[in-house]
PAZAPA-4460 file (N, C-alpha, C; in steps of 0.05 Angstrom, whole numbers, plus 32768, in hexadecimal, padded with zeros to 4 digits):
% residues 95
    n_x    n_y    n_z   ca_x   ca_y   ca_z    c_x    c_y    c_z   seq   type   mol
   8011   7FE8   8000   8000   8000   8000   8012   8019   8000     1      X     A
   800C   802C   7FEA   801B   8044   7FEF   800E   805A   7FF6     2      X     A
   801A   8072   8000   8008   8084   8010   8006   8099   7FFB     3      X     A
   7FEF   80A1   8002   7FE3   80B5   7FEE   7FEF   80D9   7FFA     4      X     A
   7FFB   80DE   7FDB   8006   80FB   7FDF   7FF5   8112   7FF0     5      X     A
   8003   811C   8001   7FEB   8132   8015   7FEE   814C   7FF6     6      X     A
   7FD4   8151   7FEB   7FD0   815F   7FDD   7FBE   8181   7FEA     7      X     A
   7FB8   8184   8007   7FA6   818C   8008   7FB7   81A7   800F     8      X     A
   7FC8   81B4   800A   7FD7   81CE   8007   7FD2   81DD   7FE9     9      X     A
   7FD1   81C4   7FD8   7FD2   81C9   7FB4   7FB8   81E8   7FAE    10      X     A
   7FA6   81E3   7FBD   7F98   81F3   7FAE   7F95   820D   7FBA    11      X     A
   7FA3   8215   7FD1   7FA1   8228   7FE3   7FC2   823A   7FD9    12      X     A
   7FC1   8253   7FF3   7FD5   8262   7FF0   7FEC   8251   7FFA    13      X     A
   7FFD   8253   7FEA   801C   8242   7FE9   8029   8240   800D    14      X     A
   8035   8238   801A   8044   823D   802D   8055   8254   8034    15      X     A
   805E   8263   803C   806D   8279   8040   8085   827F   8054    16      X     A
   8098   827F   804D   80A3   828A   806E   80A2   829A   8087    17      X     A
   809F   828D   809A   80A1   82A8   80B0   80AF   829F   80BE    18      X     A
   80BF   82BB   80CB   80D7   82BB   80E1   80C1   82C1   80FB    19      X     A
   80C7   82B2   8116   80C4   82B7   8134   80CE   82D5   813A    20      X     A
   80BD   82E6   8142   80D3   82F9   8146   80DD   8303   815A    21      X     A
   80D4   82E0   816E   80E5   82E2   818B   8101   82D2   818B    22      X     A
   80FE   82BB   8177   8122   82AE   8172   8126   82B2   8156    23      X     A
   8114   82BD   8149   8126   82B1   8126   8128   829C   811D    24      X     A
   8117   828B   812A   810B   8267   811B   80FE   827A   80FF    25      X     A
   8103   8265   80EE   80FA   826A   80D6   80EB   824F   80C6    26      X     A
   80CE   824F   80C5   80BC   823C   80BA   80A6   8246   80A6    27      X     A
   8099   8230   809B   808A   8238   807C   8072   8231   808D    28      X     A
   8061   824D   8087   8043   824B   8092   802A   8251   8081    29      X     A
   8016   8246   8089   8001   8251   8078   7FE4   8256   8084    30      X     A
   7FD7   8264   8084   7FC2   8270   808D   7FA6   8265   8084    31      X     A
   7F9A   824E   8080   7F81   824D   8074   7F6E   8256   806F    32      X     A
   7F6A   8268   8093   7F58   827D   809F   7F63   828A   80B3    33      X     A
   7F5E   8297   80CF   7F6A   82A3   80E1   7F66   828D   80F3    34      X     A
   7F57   8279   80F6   7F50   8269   8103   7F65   8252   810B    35      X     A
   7F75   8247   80E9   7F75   8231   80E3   7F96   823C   80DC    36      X     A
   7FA9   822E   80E1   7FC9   8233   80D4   7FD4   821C   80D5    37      X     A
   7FEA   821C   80BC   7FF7   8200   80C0   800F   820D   80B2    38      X     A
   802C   81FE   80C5   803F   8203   80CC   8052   81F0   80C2    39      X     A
   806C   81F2   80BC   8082   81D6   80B0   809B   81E5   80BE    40      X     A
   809D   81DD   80D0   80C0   81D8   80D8   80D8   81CB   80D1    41      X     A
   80E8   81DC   80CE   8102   81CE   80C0   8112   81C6   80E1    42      X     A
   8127   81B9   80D5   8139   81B4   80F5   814A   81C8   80FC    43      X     A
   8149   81E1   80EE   8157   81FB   80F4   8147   8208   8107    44      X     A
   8127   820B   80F7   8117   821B   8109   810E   8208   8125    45      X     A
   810D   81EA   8125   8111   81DF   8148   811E   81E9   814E    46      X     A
   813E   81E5   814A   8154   81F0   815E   8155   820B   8167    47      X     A
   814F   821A   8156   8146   8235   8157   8136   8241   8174    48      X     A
   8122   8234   8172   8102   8239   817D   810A   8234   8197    49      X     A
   8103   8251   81A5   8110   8252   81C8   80F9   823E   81DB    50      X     A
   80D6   823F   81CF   80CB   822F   81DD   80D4   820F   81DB    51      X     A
   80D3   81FC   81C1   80DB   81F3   81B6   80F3   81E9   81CC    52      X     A
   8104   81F4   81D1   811E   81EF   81DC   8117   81E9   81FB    53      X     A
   8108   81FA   8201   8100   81FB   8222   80EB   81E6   8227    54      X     A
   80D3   81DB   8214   80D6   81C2   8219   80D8   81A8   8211    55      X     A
   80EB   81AC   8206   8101   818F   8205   810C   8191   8224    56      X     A
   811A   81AA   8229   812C   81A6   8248   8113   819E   825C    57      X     A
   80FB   819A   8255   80DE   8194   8272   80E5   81B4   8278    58      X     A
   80E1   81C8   826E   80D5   81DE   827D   80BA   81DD   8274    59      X     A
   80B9   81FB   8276   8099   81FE   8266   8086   81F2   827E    60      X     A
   8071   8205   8270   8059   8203   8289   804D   81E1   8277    61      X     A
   8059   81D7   8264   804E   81BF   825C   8062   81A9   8261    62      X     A
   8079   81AA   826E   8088   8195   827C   809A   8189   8265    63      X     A
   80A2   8191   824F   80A9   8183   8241   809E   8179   8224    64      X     A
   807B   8180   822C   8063   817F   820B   806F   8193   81FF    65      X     A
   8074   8197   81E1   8070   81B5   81D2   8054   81B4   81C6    66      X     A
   803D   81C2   81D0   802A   81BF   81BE   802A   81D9   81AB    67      X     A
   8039   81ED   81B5   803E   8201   8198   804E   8218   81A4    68      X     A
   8054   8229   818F   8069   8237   819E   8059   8254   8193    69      X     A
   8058   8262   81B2   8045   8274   81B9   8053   8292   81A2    70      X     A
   806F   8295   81A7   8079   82A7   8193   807B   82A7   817A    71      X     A
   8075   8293   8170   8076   828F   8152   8052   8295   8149    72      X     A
   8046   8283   8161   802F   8292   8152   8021   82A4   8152    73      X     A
   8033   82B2   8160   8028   82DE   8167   803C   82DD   8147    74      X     A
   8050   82D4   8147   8060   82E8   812C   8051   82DC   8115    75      X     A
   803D   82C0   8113   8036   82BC   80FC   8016   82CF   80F6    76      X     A
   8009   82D5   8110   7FF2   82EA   810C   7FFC   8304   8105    77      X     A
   8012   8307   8119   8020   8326   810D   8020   8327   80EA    78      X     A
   802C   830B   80E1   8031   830F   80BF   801E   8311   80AC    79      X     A
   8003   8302   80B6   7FE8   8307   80AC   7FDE   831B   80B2    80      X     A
   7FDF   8329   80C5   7FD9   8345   80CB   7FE0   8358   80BB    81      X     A
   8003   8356   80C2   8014   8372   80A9   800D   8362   8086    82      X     A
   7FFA   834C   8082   7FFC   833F   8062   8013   8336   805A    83      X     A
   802B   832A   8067   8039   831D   8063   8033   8303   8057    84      X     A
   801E   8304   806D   8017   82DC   8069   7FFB   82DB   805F    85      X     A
   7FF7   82D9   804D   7FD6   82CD   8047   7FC7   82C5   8052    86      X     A
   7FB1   82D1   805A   7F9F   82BB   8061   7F80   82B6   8050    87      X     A
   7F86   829F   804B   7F70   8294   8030   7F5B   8297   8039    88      X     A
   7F4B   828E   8053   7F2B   8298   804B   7F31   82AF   805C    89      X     A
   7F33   82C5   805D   7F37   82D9   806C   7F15   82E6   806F    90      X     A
   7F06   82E3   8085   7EF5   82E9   8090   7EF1   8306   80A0    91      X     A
   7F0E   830F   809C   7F14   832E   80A9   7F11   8338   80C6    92      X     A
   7F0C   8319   80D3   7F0F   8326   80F1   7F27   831F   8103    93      X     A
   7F3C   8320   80EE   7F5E   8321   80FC   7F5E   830E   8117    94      X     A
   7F54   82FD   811A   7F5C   82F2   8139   7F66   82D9   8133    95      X     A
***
């Protein structure tokens, strides 16, 4: 059985870069809606990423979980905000 190609980026706005603009992690993001974002990390932007780092060491108020890293995604609203970053169904209530 072979696995079927994830196509579901193809018909939307492309991926884009954005820098953190608390460490300078650098990852390709995309905006569906304000609601909805999806994110691809390279192993530059892990090592990078100060949450990311803090918990691997078990800090963090999550012990060690990363469930997301709170500065990247103020800088990725910031980028949809200033129109850096697209956002495809844009419903216009910025949140």
């Amino acid at each position: 059985m072979t696995a079927r190609p994830d196509e579901r980026l193809l018909d939307g706005e492309p991926m884009r870069p954005v820098r953190c603009r608390a460490c300078g992690a650098a990852v390709q993001a995309r905006k569906a809606s304000w609601q909805q974002t999806s994110i691809q990390w390279s192993a530059e932007a892990m090592a990078a990423c100060l949450e990311r780092r803090a918990a691997a060491a078990g800090g963090g108020p999550n012990g060690g979980c990363f469930p997301a890293c709170e500065a990247l995604r103020a800088s990725i609203v910031q980028a949809a905000l200033d129109g850096e970053l697209p956002v495809a169904d844009d419903g216009g209530d910025g949140s």
